[in-house]
N, C-alpha and C positions, 0 to 999 in steps of 0.2 A: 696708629689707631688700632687697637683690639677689637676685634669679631671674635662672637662667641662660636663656639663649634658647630652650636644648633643652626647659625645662621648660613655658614659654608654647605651648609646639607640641603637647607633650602634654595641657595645660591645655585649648586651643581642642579640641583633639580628645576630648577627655573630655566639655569642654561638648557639642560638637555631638552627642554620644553619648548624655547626658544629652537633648536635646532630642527625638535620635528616639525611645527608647524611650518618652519620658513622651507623645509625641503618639499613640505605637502604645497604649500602654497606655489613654491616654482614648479613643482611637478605640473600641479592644474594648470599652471598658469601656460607652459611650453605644451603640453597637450593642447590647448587651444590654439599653440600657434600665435603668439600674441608675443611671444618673448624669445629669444636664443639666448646662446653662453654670450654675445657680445654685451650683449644688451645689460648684464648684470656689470658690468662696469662704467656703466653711464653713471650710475650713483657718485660715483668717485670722483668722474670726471666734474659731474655739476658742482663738488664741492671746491672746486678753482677755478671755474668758468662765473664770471659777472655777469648778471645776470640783464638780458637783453631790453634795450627801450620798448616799450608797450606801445603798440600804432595808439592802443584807445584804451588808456588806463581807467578813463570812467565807466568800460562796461567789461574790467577785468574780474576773473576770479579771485574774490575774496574771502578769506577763513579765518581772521583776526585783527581785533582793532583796540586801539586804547587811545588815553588824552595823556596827552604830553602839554602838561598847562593846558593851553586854551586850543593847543594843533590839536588835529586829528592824526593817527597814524594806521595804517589798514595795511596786513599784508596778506600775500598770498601765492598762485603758483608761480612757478618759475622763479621763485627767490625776490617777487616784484615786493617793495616795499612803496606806499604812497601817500602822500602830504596833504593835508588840507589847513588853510588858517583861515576859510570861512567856514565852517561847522557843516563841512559837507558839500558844502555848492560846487566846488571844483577843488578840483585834485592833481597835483604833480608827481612826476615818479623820482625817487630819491634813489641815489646806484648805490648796489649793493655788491658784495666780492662773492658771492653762491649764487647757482641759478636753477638749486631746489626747492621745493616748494616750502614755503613757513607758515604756519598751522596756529602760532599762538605769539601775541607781543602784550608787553607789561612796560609802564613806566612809572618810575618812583616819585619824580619829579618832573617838571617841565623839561629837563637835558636828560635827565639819566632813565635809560629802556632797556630790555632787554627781546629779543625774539629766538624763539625755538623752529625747529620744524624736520623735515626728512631728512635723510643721511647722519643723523642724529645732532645737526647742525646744532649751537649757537653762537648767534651774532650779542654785540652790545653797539648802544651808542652814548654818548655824551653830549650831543648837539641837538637834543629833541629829535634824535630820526633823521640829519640830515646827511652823517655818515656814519659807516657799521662795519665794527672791527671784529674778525672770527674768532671766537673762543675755545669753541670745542667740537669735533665729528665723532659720527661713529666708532670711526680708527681707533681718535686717543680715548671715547669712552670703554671700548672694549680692552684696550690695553689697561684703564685703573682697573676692572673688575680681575683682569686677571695680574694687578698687581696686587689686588688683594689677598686673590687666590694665593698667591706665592707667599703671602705672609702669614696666612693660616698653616702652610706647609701639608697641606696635607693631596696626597699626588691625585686623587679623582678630581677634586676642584682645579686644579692647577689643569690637568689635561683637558677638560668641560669649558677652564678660559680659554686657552687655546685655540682649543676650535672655535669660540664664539669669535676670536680675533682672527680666526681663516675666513670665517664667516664673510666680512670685508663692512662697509660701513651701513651699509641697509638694516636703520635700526633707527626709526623715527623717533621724535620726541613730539608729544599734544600736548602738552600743557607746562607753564611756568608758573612762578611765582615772583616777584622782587619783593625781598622784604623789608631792604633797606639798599644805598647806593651798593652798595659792595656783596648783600646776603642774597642768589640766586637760588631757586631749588626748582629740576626738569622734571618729569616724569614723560613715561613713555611706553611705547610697545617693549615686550616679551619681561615687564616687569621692571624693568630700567628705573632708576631713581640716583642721580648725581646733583651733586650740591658745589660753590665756590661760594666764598665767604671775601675773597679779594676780588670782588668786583669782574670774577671769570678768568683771572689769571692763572690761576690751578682751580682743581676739582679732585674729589672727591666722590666714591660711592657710599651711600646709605639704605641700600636693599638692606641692609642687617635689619632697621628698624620693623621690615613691614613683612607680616605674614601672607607671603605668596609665592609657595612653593612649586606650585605651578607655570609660574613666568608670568600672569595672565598680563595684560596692557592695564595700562594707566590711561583714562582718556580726560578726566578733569582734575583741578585740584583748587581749592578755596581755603581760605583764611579769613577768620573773627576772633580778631585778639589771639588768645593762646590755642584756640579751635582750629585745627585742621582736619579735612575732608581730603581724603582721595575716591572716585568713582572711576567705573572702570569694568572692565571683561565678565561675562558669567555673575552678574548682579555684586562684583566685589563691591565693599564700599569698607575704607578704616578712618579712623575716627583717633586724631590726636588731642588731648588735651592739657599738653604741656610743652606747649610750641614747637612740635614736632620733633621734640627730643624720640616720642616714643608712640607709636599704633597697635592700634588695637582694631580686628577684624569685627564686622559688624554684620552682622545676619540679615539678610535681606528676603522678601518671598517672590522677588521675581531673578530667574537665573538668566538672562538675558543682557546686553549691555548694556550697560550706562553710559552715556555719552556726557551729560552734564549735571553740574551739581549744583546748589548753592547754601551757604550757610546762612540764617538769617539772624540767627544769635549763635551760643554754645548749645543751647535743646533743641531750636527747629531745624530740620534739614532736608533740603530737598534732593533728589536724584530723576533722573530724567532719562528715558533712550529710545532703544527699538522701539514697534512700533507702536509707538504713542504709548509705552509706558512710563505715571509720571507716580513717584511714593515719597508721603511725606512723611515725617516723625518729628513729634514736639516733646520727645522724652532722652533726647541723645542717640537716640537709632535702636531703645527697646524695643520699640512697636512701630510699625509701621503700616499707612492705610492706602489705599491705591486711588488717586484721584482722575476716573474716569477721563479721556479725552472724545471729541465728538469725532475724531477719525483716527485712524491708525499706523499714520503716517509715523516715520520716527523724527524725535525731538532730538533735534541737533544742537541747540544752544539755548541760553541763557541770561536774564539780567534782572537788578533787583534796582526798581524804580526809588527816589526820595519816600522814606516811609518805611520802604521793605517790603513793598507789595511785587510778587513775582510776572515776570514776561517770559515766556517762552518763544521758541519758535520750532518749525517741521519742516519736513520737503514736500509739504505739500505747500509753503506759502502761506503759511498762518499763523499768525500771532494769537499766543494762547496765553490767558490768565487764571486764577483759580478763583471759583467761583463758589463759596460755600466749600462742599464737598465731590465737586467736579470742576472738571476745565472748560471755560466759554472762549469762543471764538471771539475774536476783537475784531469789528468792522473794519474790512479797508479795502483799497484797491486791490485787484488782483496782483498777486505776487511771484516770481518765480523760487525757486526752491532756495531756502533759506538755509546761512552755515553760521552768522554771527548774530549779536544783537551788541549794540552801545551806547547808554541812556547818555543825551545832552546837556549841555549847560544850562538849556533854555527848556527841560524838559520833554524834547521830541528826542526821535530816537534815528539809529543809524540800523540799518539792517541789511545785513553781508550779503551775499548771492553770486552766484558763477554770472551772472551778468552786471557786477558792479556793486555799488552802494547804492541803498532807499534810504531817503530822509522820510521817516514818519514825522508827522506835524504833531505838536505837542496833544491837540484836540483830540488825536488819533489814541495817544498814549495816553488819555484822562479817563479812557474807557477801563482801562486796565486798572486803574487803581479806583475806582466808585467801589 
């Protein structure tokens, strides 16, 4: 594979970006007293420790979910991954070989999934979620960046991998794609972007393609047709339209995170994050308009109802839809703090939370879309 020069420049700069913030981060973090030198090798450890039976997987923390056919699949900390074949009413836990936490799951098919998450894990399965083979860590992700390094030859990048590979494998991944059984593509914290095409048997880096010299994170990524969306740190957002061969950085007017994204064609796009900011664009990302929310809470996820009509959700517990030119609250019970959302067969919806999974009843979700 050939990397252009300009991209090794932006690479070493990401690393070294990647380096300070992780050293400012564990500095605050041991200042606090909250962490030692041991403790930084737990990551490691999680990543060959199976991950533990859950007393009460129905009120476990949740951070992602997808349909595998008609299953439901929900993972989340500790590496838990869990089973539903009634649309949510009960839940099993499926064993998993990590017992870090997983952040995002995709399935192409009713057998073939994929899930991401911390240590820069992924798993795959073939069984619909019933068992899950390790693909990749942070280890061997930082080893291809710096196998790339070595093939540009040029010695700052090459020294910049290195250290990211001392680094050790704390180096999350939020978001996937499946594009097909075999076409994966991760994104991730300090800029991370690795691709397999055989189904996760080898990988591959593609930071070349994307302007972010900075390192910044990756926190969502979305696909419509040849449209790809990445959202992400400091109001990034790029915008591919040629099936991800190639991005293109897109100007945003809030510099804040973006947590979540959604495409609703190639021209409308939504991004979502901090507190309660939500910018829409129905011109490919020339212009963009800010659709007020009623509180300030930040918007953690995302989903896009039969139609196209947007769902949101906050930590504060609120299901949010766009309303005209602002965001209206959607009637419902009281909720606790909300990380996922996942429209049903039956048109109600699933909605993730540190206390388990809420079926929203279809009634609930017709509000959203009037």
């Amino acid at each position: 594979m050939h990397w252009p020069a300009k991209a090794f420049v932006e690479l070493s700069m990401a690393i070294k970006s990647f380096q300070a913030k992780r050293r400012a981060l564990l500095g605050l973090v041991m200042m606090c007293g909250a962490l030692d030198a041991s403790a930084l090798g737990a990551v490691g450890e999680a990543l060959v420790r199976p991950a533990l039976n859950a007393r009460r997987p129905d009120q476990a923390v949740l951070l992602g979910a997808a349909k595998a056919g008609t299953r439901l699949v929900a993972v989340g900390e500790r590496g838990l991954v869990l089973l539903s074949d009634d649309q949510g009413k009960s839940w099993r836990q499926a064993p998993t070989p990590v017992s870090v936490t997983l952040t995002a799951v995709r399935f192409h098919d009713a057998a073939h999934g994929v899930a991401v998450g911390h240590g820069g894990v992924v798993l795959t399965s073939s069984d619909g979620g019933q068992r899950w083979t390790p693909r990749l860590d942070g280890r061997k992700a930082a080893a291809l960046v710096l196998d790339a390094a070595r093939a540009s030859r040029q010695e700052s990048a090459i020294e910049d991998a290195e250290r990211l590979v001392a680094d050790g494998p704390d180096k999350p991944f939020f978001d996937v794609l499946m594009l097909d059984t075999k076409h994966l593509m991760a994104v991730g914290a300090y800029g991370l972007a690795l691709e397999s095409r055989d189904g996760g048997e080898t990988w591959r880096a593609w930071m070349n393609r994307l302007d972010n010299p900075k390192g910044l994170h990756y926190y969502a990524m979305r696909r419509h047709g040849d449209t790809f969306l990445i959202a992400g740190e400091q109001g990034m957002v790029q915008l591919s339209t040629d099936a991800g061969r190639s991005f293109r950085r897109i100007e945003t007017p809030y510099k804040g995170s973006f947590f979540t994204a959604e495409l609703l064609n190639g021209q409308e796009l939504f991004v979502a994050g901090l507190r309660g900011n939500v910018w829409r664009s129905r011109d490919g990302g020339q212009n963009w308009v800010k659709l007020p929310a009623p509180v300030a809470a930040s918007i953690t996820a995302s989903a896009l109802l039969p139609g196209g009509k947007l769902v949101l959700c906050n930590q504060a517990g609120m299901l949010l839809a766009p309303d005209g030119d602002r965001l209206q609250a959607i009637k419902a019970a009281p909720l606790p703090s909300l990380n996922g959302l996942l429209v049903l067969d039956d048109h109600s919806m699933l909605a993730l939370s540190a206390q388990g999974a809420v079926i929203m009843d279809s009634i609930t979700v017709k509000q959203a879309s009037n």
